[in-house]
C-alpha positions in Angstrom: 1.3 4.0 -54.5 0.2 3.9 -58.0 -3.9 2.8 -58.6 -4.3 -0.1 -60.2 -5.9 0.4 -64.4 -9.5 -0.2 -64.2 -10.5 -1.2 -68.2 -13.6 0.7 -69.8 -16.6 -1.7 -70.7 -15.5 -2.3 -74.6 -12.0 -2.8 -73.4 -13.3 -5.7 -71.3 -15.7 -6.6 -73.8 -13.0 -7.1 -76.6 -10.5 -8.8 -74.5 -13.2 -10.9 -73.5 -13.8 -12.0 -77.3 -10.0 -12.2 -78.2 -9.1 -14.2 -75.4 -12.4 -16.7 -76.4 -11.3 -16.3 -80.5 -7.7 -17.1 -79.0 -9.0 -20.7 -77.6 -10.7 -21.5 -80.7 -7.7 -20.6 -82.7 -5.2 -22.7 -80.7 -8.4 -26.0 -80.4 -8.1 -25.9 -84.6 -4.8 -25.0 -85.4 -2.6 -25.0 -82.1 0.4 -22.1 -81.5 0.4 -21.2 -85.4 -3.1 -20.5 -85.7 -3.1 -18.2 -82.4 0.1 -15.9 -83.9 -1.3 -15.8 -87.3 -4.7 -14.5 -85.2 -2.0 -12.5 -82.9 0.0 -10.8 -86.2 -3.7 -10.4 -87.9 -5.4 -8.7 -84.7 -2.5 -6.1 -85.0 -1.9 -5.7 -87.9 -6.2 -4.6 -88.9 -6.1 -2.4 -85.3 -3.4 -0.3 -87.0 -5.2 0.0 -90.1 -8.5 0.8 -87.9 -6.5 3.4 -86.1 -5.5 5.2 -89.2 -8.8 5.3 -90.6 -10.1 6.8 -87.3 -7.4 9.3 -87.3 -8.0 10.3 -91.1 -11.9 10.3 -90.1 -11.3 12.9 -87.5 -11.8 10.9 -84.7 -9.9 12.7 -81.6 -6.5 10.2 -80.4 -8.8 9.8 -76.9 -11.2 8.0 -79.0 -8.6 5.2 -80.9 -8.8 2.7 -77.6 -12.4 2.6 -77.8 -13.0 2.7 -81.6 -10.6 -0.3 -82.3 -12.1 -1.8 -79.1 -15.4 -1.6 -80.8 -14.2 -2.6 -83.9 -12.9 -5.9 -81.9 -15.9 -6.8 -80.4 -18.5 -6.1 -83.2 -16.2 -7.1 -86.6 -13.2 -8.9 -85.8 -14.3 -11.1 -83.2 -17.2 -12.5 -85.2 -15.7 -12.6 -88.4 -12.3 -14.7 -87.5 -15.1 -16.8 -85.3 -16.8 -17.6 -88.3 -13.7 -18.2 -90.8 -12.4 -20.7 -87.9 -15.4 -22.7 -87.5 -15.9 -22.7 -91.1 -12.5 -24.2 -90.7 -13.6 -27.1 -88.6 -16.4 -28.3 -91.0 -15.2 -31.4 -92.8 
């Protein structure tokens, strides 16, 4: 019997705001503007892992610094450029 995953808080917390940014991104620009937001989210993470990594962050801390990094930067920031998108 294997025991189900139980998410931290800031893991819940930033799937929260992706899975909110991902319905604004496919109410503006449908399927292409969720990937680009998909290849985008991925491709920053990476780049937030490796600065962790180079910081001297220990590899126990990457879920929750890129989870943080989610929720306080990315979230807001791609929330912004998308209603800024919407404005006539």
């Amino acid at each position: 019997m294997t025991t189900p995953f139980t998410p931290a808080s800031h893991e819940t917390e930033a799937w929260a705001g992706l899975k909110q940014l991902g319905d604004t991104a496919v109410s503006t620009g449908g399927l292409q503007a969720l990937l680009q937001m998909f290849i985008s989210v991925v491709t920053s993470a990476e780049e937030v892992a490796r600065v962790s990594e180079e910081a001297g962050h220990p590899d126990s801390m990457t879920t929750q610094v890129i989870a943080e990094w989610v929720s306080t930067q990315y979230v807001p920031d791609m929330q912004a450029q998308l209603q800024g998108s919407r404005e006539p």
